[in-house]
C-alpha atoms as an extended CHARMM CRD file, in Angstrom:
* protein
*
       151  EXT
         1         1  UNK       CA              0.0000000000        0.0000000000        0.0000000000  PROA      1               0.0000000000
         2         2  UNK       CA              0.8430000000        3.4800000000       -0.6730000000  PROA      2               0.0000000000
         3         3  UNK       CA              0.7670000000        6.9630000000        1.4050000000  PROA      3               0.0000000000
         4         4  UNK       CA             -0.7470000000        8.9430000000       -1.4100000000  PROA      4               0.0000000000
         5         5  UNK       CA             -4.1740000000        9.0950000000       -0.4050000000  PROA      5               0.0000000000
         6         6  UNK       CA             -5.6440000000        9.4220000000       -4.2030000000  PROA      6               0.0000000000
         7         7  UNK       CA             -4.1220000000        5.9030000000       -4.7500000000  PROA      7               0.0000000000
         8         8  UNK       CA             -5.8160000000        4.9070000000       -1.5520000000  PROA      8               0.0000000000
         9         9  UNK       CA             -9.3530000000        6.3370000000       -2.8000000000  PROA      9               0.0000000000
        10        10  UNK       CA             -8.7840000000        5.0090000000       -6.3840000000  PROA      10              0.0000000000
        11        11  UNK       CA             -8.4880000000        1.5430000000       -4.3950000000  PROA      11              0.0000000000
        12        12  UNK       CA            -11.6640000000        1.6510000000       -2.6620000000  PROA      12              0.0000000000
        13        13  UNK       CA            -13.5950000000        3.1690000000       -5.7390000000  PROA      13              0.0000000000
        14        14  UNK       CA            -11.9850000000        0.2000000000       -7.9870000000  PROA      14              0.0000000000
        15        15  UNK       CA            -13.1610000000       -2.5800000000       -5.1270000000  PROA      15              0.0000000000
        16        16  UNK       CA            -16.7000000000       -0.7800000000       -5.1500000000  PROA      16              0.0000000000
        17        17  UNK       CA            -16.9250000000       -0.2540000000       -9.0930000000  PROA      17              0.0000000000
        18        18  UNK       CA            -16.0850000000       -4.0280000000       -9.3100000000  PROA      18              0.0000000000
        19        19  UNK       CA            -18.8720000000       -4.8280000000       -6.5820000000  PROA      19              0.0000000000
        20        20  UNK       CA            -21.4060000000       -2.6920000000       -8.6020000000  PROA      20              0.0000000000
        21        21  UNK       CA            -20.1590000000       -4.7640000000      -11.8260000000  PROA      21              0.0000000000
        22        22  UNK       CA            -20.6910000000       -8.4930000000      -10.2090000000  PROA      22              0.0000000000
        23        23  UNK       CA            -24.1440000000       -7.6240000000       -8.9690000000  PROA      23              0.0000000000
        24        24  UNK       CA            -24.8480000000       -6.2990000000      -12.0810000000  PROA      24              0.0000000000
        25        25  UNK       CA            -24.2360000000       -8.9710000000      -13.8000000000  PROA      25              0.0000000000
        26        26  UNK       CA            -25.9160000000      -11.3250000000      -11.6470000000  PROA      26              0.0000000000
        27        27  UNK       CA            -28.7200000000       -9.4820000000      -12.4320000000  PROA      27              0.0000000000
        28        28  UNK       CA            -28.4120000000       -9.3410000000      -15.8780000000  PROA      28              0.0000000000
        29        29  UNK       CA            -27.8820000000      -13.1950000000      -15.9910000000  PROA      29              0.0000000000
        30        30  UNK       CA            -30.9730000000      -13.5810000000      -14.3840000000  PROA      30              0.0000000000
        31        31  UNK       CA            -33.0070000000      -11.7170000000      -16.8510000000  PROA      31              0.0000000000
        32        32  UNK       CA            -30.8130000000      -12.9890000000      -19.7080000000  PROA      32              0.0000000000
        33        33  UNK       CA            -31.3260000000      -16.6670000000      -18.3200000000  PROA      33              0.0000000000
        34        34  UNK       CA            -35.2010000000      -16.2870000000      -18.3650000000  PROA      34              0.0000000000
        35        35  UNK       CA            -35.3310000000      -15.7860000000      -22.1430000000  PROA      35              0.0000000000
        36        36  UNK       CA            -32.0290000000      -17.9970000000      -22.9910000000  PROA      36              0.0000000000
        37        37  UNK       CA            -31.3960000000      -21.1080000000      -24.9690000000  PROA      37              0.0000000000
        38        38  UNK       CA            -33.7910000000      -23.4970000000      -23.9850000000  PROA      38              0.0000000000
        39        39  UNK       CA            -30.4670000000      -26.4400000000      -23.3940000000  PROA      39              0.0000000000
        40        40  UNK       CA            -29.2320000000      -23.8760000000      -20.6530000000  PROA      40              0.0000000000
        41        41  UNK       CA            -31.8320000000      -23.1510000000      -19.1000000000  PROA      41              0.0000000000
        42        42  UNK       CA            -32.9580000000      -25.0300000000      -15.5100000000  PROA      42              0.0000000000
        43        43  UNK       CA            -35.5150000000      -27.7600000000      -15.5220000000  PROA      43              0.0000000000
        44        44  UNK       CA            -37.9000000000      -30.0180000000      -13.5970000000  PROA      44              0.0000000000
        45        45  UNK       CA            -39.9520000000      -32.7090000000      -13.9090000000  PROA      45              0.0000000000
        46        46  UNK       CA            -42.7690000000      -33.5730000000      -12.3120000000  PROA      46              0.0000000000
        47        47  UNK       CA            -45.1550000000      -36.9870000000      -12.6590000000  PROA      47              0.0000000000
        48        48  UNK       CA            -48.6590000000      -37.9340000000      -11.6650000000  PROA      48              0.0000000000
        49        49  UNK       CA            -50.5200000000      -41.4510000000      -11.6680000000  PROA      49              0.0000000000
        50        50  UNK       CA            -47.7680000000      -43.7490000000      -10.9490000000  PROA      50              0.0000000000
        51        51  UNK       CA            -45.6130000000      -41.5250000000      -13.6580000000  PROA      51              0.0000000000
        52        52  UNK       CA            -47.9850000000      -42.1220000000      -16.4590000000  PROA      52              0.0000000000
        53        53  UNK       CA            -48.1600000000      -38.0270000000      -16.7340000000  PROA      53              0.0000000000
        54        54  UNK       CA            -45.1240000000      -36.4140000000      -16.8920000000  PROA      54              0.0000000000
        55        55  UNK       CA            -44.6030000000      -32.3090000000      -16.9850000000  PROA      55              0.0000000000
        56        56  UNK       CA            -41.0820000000      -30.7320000000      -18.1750000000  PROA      56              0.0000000000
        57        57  UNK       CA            -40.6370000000      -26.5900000000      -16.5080000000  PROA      57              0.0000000000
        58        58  UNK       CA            -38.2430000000      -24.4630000000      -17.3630000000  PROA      58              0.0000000000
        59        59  UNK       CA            -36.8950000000      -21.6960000000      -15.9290000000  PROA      59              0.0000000000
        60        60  UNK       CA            -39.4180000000      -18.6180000000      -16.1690000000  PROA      60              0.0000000000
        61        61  UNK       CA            -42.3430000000      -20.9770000000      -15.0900000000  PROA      61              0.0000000000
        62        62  UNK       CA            -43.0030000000      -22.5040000000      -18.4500000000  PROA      62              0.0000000000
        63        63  UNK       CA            -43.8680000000      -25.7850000000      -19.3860000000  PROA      63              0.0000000000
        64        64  UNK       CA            -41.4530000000      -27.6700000000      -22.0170000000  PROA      64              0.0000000000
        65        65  UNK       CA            -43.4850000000      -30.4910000000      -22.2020000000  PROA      65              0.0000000000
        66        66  UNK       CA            -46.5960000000      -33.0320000000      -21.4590000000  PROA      66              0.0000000000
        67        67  UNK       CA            -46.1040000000      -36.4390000000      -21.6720000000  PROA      67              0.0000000000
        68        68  UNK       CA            -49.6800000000      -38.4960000000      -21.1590000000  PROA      68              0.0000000000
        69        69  UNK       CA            -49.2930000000      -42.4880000000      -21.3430000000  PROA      69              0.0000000000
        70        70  UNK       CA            -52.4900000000      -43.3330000000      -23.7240000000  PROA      70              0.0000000000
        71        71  UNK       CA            -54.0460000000      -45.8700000000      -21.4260000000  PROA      71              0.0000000000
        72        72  UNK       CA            -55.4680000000      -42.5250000000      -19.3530000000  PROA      72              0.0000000000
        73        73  UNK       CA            -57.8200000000      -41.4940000000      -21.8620000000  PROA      73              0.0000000000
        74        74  UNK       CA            -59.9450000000      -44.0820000000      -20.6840000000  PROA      74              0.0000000000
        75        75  UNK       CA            -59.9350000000      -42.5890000000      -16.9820000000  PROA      75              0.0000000000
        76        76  UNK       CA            -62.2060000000      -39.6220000000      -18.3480000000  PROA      76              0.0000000000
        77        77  UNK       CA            -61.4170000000      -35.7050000000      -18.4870000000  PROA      77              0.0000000000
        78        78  UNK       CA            -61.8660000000      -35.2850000000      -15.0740000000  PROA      78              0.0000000000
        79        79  UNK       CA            -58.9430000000      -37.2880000000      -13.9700000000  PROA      79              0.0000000000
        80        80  UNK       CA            -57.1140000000      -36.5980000000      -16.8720000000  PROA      80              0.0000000000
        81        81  UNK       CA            -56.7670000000      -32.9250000000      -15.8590000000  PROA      81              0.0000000000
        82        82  UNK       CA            -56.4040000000      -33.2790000000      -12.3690000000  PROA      82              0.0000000000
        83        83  UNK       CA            -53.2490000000      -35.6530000000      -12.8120000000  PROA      83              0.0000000000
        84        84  UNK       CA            -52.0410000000      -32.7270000000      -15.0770000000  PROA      84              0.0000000000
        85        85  UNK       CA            -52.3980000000      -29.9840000000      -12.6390000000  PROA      85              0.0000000000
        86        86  UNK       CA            -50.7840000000      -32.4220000000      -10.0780000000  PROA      86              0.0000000000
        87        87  UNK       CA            -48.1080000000      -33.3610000000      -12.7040000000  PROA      87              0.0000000000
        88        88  UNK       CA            -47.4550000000      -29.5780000000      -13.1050000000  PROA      88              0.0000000000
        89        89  UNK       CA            -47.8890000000      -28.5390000000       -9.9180000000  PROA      89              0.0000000000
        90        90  UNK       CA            -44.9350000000      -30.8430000000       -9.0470000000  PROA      90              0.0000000000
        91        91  UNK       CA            -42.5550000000      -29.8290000000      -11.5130000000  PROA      91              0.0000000000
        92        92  UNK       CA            -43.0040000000      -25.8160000000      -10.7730000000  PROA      92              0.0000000000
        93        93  UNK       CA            -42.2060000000      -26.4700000000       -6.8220000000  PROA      93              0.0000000000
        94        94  UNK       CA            -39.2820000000      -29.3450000000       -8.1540000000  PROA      94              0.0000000000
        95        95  UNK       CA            -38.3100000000      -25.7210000000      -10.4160000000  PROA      95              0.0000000000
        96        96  UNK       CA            -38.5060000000      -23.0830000000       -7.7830000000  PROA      96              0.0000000000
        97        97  UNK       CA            -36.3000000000      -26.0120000000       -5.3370000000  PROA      97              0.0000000000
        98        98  UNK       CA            -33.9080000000      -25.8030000000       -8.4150000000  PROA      98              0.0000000000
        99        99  UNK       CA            -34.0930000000      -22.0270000000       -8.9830000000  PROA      99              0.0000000000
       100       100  UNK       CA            -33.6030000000      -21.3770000000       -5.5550000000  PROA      100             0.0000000000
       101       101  UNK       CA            -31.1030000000      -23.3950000000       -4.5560000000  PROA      101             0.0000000000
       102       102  UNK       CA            -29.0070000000      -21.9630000000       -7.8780000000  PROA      102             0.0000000000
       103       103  UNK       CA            -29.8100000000      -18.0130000000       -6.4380000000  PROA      103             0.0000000000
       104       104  UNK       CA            -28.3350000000      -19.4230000000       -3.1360000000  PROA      104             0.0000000000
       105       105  UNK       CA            -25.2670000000      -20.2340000000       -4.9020000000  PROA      105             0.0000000000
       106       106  UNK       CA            -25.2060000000      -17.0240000000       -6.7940000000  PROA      106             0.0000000000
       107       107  UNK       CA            -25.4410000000      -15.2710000000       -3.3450000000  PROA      107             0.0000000000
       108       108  UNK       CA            -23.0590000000      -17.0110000000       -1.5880000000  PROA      108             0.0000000000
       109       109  UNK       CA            -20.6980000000      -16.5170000000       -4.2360000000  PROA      109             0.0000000000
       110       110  UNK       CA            -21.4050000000      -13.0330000000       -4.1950000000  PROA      110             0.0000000000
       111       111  UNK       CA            -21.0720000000      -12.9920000000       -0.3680000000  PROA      111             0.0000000000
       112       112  UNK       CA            -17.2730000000      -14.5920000000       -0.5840000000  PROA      112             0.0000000000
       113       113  UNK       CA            -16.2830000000      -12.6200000000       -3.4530000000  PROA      113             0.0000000000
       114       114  UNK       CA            -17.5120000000       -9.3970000000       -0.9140000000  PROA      114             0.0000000000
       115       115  UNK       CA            -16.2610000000      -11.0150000000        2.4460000000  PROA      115             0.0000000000
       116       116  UNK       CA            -13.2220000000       -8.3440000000        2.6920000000  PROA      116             0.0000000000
       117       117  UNK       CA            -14.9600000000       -5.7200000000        1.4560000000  PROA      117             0.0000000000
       118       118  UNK       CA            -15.1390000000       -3.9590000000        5.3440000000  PROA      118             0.0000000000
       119       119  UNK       CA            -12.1910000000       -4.8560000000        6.6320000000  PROA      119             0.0000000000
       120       120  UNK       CA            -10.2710000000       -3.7020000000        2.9790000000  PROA      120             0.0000000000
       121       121  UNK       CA            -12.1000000000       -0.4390000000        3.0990000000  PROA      121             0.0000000000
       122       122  UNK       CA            -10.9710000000        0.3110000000        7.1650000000  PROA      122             0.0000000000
       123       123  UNK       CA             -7.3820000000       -0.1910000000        5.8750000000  PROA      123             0.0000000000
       124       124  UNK       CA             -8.0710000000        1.9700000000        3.0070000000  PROA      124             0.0000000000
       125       125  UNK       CA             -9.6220000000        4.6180000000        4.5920000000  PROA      125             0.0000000000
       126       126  UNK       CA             -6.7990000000        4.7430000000        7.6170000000  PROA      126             0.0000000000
       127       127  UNK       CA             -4.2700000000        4.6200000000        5.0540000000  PROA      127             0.0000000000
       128       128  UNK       CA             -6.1950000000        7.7500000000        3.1790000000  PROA      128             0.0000000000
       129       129  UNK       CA             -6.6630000000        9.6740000000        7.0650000000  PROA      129             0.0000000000
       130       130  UNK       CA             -2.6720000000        8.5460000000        7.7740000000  PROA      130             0.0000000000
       131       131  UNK       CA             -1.7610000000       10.3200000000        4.6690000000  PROA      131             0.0000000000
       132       132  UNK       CA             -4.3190000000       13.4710000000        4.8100000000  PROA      132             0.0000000000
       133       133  UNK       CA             -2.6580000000       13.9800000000        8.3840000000  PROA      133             0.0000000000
       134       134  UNK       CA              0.8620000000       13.7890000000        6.6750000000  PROA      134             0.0000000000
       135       135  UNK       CA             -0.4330000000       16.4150000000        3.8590000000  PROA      135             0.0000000000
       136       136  UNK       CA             -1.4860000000       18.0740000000        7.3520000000  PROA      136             0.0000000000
       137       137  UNK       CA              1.5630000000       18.1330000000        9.1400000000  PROA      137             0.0000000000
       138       138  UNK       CA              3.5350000000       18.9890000000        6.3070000000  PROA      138             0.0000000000
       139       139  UNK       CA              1.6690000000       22.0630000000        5.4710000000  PROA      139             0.0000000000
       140       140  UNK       CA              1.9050000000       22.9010000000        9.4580000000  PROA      140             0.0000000000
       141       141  UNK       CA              5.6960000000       22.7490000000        8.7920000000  PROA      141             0.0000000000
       142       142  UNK       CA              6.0060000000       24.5870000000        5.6100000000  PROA      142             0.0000000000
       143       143  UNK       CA              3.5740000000       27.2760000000        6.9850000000  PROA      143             0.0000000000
       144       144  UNK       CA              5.5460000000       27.7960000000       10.7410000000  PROA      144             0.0000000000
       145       145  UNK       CA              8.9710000000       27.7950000000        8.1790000000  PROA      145             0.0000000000
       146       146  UNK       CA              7.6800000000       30.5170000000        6.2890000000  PROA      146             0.0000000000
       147       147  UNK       CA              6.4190000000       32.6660000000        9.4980000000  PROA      147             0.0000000000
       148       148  UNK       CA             10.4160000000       32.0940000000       10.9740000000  PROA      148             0.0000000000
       149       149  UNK       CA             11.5960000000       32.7350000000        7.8290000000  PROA      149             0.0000000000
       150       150  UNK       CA             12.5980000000       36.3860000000        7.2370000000  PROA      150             0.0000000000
       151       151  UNK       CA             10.7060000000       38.5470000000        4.8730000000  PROA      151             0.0000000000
């Protein structure tokens, strides 16, 4: 570390300009991910009736897919549509386990990568008070030198 108290500043706006950036961007890769290629994107499945309905979700709270075994046609609408909405209902909270578990990560990434962040600014800003007190004393000096200094 330096005593020049502009380097010391730079430092702590660098370490907050890069905070600003990684939260940024974990925000724009949540939007992004919403809307992305369907092969990155999270998914769930959920199944109904002994697995003979099967939902794909995808991230956003969509539905990828409906798979119905033939045999439950038979069973009536009815049933049909309540093993769906159980089907789906299953996948969405399997996807929201999966979503959440991912913004977790995300987080506690974020939360390492930030883990210094108050004990790297104290330094900093002693370092930047160490060195405005230097600029301090320094003037002091120059200023009682000029007042024993004769005109």
């Amino acid at each position: 570390m330096t005593n020049d108290p502009f380097s010391a500043a730079a430092s702590l706006d660098e370490l907050l300009t890069q905070t600003q950036q990684a939260l940024s961007a974990m925000r724009a890769r949540a939007v992004e991910d919403a809307d992305s290629d369907p092969r990155r994107l999270l998914r769930a499945e959920g199944s109904a009736a002994g697995g003979r309905v099967r939902v794909v979700a995808v991230q956003g709270g969509r539905v990828e897919s409906v798979t119905v075994d033939p045999a439950l046609a038979s069973a009536g609408w009815d049933s049909l549509c309540g093993h769906l909405v159980v089907a789906v209902n299953a996948a969405l909270a399997e996807l929201d386990s999966r979503v959440s578990a991912s913004a977790r990560a995300d987080a506690d990434a974020l939360a390492a990568r930030l883990g210094g962040l108050r004990e790297q600014s104290a330094r900093q800003m002693a370092e930047f008070s160490r060195a405005v007190e230097d600029v301090v004393a320094r003037l002091d000096r120059y200023r009682a030198a000029r007042v024993d200094r004769p005109a």
